[in-house]
Structure formats: structure tokens, C-alpha cells
C-alpha positions in Angstrom: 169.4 133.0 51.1 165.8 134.2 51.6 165.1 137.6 52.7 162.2 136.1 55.0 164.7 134.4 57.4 163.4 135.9 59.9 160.0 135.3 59.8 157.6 133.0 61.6 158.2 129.6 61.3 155.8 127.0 62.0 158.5 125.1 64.1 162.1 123.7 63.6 161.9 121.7 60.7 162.5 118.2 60.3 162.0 115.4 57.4 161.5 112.0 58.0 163.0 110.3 55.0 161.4 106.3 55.2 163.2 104.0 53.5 161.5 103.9 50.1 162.3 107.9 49.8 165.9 108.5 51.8 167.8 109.1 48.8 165.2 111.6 47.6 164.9 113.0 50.8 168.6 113.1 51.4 168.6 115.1 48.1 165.9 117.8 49.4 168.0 117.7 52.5 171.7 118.8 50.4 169.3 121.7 49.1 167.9 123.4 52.3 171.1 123.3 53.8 172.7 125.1 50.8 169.5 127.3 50.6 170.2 128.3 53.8 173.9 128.1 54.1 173.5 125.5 57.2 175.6 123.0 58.1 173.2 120.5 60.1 170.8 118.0 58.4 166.6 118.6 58.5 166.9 114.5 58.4 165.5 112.9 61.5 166.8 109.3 61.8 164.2 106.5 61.7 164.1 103.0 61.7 161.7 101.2 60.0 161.9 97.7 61.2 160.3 94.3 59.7 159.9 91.4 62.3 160.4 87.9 60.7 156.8 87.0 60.5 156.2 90.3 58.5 154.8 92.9 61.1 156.7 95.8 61.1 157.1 98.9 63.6 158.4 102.4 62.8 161.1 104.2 65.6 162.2 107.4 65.8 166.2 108.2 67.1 165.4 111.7 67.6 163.3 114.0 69.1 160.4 115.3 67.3 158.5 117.9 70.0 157.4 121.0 68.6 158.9 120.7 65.3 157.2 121.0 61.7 157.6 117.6 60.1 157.4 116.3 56.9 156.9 112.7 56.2 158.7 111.3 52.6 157.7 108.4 51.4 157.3 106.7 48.2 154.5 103.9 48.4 155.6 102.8 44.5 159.0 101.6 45.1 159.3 98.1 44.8 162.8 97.3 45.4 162.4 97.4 49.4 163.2 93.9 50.6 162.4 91.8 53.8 162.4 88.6 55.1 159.0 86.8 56.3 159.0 83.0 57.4 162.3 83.2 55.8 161.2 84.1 52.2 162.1 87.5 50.4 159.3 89.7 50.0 159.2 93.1 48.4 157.0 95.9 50.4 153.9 96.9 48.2 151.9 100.1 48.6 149.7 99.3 51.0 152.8 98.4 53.3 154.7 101.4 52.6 151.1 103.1 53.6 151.3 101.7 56.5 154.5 102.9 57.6 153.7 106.1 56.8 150.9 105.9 59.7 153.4 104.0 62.4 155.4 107.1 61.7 152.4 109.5 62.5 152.0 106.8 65.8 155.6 107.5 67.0 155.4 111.4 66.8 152.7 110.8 68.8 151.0 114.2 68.4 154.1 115.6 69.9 155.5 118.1 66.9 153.8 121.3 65.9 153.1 120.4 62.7 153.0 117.0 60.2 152.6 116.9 56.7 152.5 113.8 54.6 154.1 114.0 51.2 153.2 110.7 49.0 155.3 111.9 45.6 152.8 109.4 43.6 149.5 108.9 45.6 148.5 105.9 47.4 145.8 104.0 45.5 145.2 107.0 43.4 143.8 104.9 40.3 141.1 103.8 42.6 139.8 106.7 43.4 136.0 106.3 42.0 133.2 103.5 42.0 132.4 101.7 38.9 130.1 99.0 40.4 130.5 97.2 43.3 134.0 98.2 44.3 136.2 99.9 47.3 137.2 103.9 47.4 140.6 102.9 48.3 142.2 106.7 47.8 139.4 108.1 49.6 139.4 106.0 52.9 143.5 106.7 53.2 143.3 110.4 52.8 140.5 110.5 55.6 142.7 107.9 58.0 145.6 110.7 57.3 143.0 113.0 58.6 141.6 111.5 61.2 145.0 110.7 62.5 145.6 114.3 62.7 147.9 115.0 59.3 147.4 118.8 58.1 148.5 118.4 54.8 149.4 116.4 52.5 151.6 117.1 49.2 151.1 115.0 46.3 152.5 115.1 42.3 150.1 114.6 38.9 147.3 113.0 41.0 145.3 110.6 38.7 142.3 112.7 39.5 142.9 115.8 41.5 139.2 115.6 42.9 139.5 113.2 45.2 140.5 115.8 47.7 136.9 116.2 48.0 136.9 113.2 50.0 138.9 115.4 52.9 137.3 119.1 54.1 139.7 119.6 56.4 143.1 119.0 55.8 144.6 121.0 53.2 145.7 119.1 49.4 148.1 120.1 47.3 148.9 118.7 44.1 151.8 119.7 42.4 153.3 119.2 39.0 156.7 118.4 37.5 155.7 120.3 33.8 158.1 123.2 34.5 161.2 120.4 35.0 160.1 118.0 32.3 160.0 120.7 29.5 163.3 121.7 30.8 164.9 118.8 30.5 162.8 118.4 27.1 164.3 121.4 25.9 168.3 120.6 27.0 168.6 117.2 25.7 166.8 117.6 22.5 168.3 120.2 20.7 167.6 119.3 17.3 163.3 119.6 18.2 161.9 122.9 16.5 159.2 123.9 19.2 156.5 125.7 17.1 153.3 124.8 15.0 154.5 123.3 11.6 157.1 121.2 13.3 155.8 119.4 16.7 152.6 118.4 18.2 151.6 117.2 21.5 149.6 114.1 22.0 147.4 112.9 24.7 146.9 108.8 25.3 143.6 108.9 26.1 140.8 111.3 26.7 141.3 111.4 30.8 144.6 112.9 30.2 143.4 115.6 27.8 143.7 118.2 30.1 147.7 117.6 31.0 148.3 117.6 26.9 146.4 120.9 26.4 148.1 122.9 29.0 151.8 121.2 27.1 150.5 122.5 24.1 149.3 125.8 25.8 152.5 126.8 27.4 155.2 125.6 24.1 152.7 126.8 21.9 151.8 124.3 19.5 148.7 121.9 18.5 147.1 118.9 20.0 145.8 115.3 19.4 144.2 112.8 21.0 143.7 109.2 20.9 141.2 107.3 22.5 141.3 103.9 23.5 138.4 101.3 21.5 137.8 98.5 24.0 136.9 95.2 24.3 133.6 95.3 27.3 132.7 91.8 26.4 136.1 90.7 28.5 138.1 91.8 31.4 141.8 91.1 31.5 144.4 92.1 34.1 141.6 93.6 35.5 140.5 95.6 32.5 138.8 95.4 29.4 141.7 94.9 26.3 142.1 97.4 24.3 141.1 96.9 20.6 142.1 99.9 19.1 144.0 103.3 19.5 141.6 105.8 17.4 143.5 109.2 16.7 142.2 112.5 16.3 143.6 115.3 15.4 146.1 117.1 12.2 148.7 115.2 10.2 151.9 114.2 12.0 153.6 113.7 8.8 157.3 115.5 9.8 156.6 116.2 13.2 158.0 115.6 16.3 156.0 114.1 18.8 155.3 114.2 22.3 153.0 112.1 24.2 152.4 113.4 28.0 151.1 111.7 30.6 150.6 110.7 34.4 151.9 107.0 34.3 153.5 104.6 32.6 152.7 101.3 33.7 153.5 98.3 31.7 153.6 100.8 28.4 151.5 98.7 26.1 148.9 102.0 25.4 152.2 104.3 24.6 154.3 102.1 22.6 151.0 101.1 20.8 150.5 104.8 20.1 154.2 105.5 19.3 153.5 102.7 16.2 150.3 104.6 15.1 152.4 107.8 14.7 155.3 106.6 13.0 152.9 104.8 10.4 151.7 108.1 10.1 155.2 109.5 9.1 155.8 111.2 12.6 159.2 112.2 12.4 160.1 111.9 16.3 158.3 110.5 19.1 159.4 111.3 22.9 157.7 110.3 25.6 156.5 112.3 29.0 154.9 110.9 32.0 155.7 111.8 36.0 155.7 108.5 36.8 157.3 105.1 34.9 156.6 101.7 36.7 157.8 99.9 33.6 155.7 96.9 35.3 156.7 94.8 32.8 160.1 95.4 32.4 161.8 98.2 29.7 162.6 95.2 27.3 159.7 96.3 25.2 161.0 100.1 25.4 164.2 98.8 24.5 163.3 96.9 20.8 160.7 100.0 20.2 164.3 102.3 20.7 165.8 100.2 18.6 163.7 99.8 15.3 163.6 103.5 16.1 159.3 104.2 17.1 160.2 106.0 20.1 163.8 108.1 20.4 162.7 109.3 24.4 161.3 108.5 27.4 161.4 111.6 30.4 160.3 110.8 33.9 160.4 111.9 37.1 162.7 110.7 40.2 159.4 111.2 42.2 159.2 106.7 42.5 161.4 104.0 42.5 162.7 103.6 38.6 165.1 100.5 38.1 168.6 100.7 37.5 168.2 99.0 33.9 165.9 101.8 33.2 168.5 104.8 34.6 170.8 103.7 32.6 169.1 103.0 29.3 169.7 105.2 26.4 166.3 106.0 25.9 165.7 107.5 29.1 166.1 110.0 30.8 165.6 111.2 34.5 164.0 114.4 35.5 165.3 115.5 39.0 162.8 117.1 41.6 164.3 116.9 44.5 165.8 120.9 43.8 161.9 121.9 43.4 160.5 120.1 46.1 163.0 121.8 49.0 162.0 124.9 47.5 158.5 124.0 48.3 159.3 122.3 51.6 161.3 126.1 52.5 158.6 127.5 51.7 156.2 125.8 53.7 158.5 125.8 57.1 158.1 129.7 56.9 154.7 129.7 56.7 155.0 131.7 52.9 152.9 130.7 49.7 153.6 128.3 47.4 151.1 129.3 44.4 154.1 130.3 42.5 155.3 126.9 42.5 151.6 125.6 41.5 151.2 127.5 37.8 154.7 127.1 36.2 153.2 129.0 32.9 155.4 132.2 33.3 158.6 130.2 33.8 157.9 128.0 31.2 157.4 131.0 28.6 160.1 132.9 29.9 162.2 128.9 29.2 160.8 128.7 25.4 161.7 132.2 24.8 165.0 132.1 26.0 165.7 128.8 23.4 164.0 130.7 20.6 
């Protein structure tokens, strides 16, 4: 238990769990409680309703009124289902988005505090002009703001600096590094973290800075691929790629990880997880916060098999599928543990920069295996 128990709080706390986080936030819940050896649950019962022509509403069963709340919701799970005109629908981010503000409506300015936390960002791959086109991160974090949120938590945002669309309501972006090299570290026992025997391996040249600081904190070199595309032709919305280019030493014996933000379909990582076993890698894991597998995980299954990639790590921060949890090839990093230390944190008013620069843990982790 905290020696700070007894300091100012910013108001009873309470966690509104919507239904595309509860069993994250019922996870957060189990830890603040043991944390500080409390029986009662933070969780505030909510309904979040879908009429049968597909409006929806948001109610809360209990009282909210001068408390410090924190909103949970994950606007990337795509497994919530409801009837409209009779069909099945699944709820897409920009519904789950929109719950999050009928929630904000029903506190109706009553609690002391609200905070928003959106584990993977709304609309955070559109989050800068290339032409003609909307600013779709920028105008939700300013409706957040104008609606009267002070802050709002987020993990491995796609670009960190569209917090400059929002001067006054604080951003914090967190990261699950500290918890994926951990997990790293426990299930692959046979990986020899230094120099002559792994390498770390960015995608593409936007995630460059996420591979360094891997490479930084275990202490070993770097490469980078970079994606040769088609501009002549859009597809899916995007112009094809043509090539994967790499750069950077030989591979030949290595293990490999790739790290990044997302996996969507997966077509860029298993693409690159050929290039490196053609190049004798001798191991290739995978590392990303987020996994959509859009496409499904058959594709991660057959690269598993022929043996081009032996891992996948992700976070429990969005919706993964079942057939995903329970493949061999992946594995599940839990943050549910980190993010009631943050929330705890938070409800006593105390600073959370230790939990922002996981470097020193990190070190103190790869010593401790060495």
C-alpha cells in the first residue's frame, strides 16, 4: 500500500468501464483494490444502450458527483454487436467515439474530474493533411476539449504531435516497451540479447524512432527498411507497395525483432519477416502495441509454419480475436497491472513521469537476465 494514502485526492475515484473495455477495466479494477487492500469496486455501472434503428444512448446506475472519473474505452474492438432494422452490425470507431461523448453528456459536468483514456487513439492514422482531406484526430481531441475533458491517456500514438491540436487539456502518451521486453525476455529464453547475436528492425522509416530506443535500452544494433511504392496507383486507399529496401548490417545468425505501433492486415511485416530469413536471420519475433490482424491470422499462421516468423507480442490495450489468443505464435502482453498503477497515481494527484521513461527498469530487467 502507498505511503501517500493520505494525501489529496482529486475526488473519490470511479471508472467507467464501456463495453468495448469492461474486461480491461474490470482487470485495472482487481488491481486498485488489491493496491489498496479495499474491498469495494472503482467500477461505476453503465449501460450503453442501442435502439433498433441504430441510435444509441449512454446511462449511468450510479452516482457520479464530485468524483474523479476515468472513461475506458477501446474504439478498435470490433466484436461489439447490435441489431439495426433487424440486421447485425458490429460498432466501428467512430461509434465507440461516440459513446465515449454520451458518457461525458450523462456526467453532466457533475464529477470533479474526467479523464478520457482511448488505449489506441481514435482516428490516429489520420492525423495530418496530404491534399484535400479531413484532420479526423485533431477535430475529436478538441470535441473532448471543448466538452470539458482534462485529460486524456493514450498508448504508442501514431504521431505523438497531434497533441498540438489541444493547448489546454493535458496528453499523455504512454508506452507498453517496459511490458513487451518483459514478456520478450520470459518466453524466449533461448534469444542471446547483445551485439553479435540480435538486431532490432524498424518497418519503415516513421517508426525509426520506436526501433532505436529498443535497440537503445537492450543494447544492440538497428535496421531499417523502407517501403518502395507504387504513386502511379492507389489501392485500399494507399499506394502498393513495390518493394521492402533494407538497410542496415548482416542478419546472417541473428535473431530478429521487428517493433512497431500496429499491425494491421500484416502484409508490410510478414513481407519483411521473408526479406530476413532470405537473408539467413536466424529468428524473427514480432512487436507491435496494437494487432488488428484485419485480414485474419491465417497468413500469420502458414508464415509460423514454414517457420519465417517464430513470435508475435501484443498488447491487451484493443480487442484481439480469440483465434489470435490462442494461437501458438502469439502471445499477449497484459497492461491492465501498469495502467492501475497509473490510474492510482493519478487519483492522488502524484506524478506519473516514472511511468513515462521505462529506461531504468528496463536495464535493471536485462541485467538481471544477464
Amino acid at each position: 500500500m502507498d505511503n501517500n494514502q493520505n494525501a489529496p485526492i482529486n475526488g473519490e475515484l470511479g471508472i467507467i468501464a464501456l463495453r468495448s473495455c469492461r474486461e480491461l477495466g474490470e482487470k485495472i479494477d482487481f488491481y486498485i483494490k488489491e493496491k489498496r487492500s479495499e474491498d469495494k469496486s472503482y467500477l461505476i455501472n453503465v449501460q450503453d444502450v442501442r435502439f433498433s434503428n441504430g441510435e444509441g444512448k449512454v446511462r449511468l446506475d450510479d452516482s457520479v458527483r464530485g468524483r474523479d472519473i476515468y472513461i475506458l474505452c477501446d474504439v478498435g474492438n470490433h466484436a461489439i454487436e447490435y441489431k439495426m432494422f433487424g440486421s447485425v452490425n458490429y460498432m466501428g470507431p467512430d461509434e465507440h467515439f461516440q459513446d465515449i461523448k454520451r458518457t461525458i453528456s450523462a456526467i453532466r459536468g457533475k464529477a470533479r474530474r474526467v479523464t478520457v483514456i482511448m488505449p489506441l487513439l481514435y482516428a490516429s492514422r489520420q492525423h495530418r493533411r496530404k491534399g484535400r482531406e479531413s484532420l479526423d484526430c485533431a477535430m475529436a481531441l478538441q470535441e473532448l476539449e471543448r466538452l470539458g475533458v482534462d485529460e486524456i491517456l493514450t498508448f504508442d500514438a501514431h504521431d505523438p504531435n497531434v497533441q498540438n491540436a489541444i493547448t489546454l487539456t493535458s496528453f499523455e502518451n504512454l508506452y507498453p516497451t517496459y511490458d513487451i521486453v518483459k514478456a520478450f525476455i520470459s518466453n524466449e529464453k533461448d534469444v542471446e540479447i547483445n551485439r553479435e547475436k540480435m538486431i532490432v528492425i524498424s518497418p519503415d522509416t516513421g517508426a525509426m524512432d520506436r526501433a532505436i530506443y529498443y535497440s537503445s535500452v537492450l543494447g544492440v544494433d538497428v535496421g531499417l527498411f523502407y517501403k518502395r511504392r507504387d504513386h502511379s496507383r492507389i489501392v485500399n486507399g494507399k499506394n502498393p507497395i513495390v518493394k521492402h529496401e533494407y538497410m542496415g548490417r548482416d542478419v546472417t545468425g541473428c535473431d530478429v525483432l521487428i517493433v512497431d505501433d500496429m499491425i494491421a492486415s500484416g502484409e508490410s511485416v510478414l513481407d519483411i519477416a521473408s526479406e530476413l530469413k532470405k537473408r539467413n536471420a536466424r529468428s524473427v519475433y514480432v512487436a507491435a502495441t496494437f494487432a488488428f490482424f484485419t485480414e485474419g491470422i491465417e497468413k500469420f499462421q502458414k508464415y509460423y509454419d514454414e517457420g519465417i516468423i517464430k513470435r508475435v507480442y501484443s498488447t491487451n490495450l484493443t480487442y484481439i480475436s480469440p483465434e489470435a489468443k490462442n494461437a501458438e505464435w502469439f502471445r499477449e502482453v497484459d497492461m491492465s497491472f501498469f495502467m492501475s498503477l497509473v490510474l492510482n497515481k493519478l487519483n492522488y494527484n502524484k506524478s506519473i513521469a516514472r511511468y513515462l521513461d521505462a529506461t531504468r527498469v528496463i536495464t535493471e530487467l536485462i541485467s538481471n537476465k544477464q
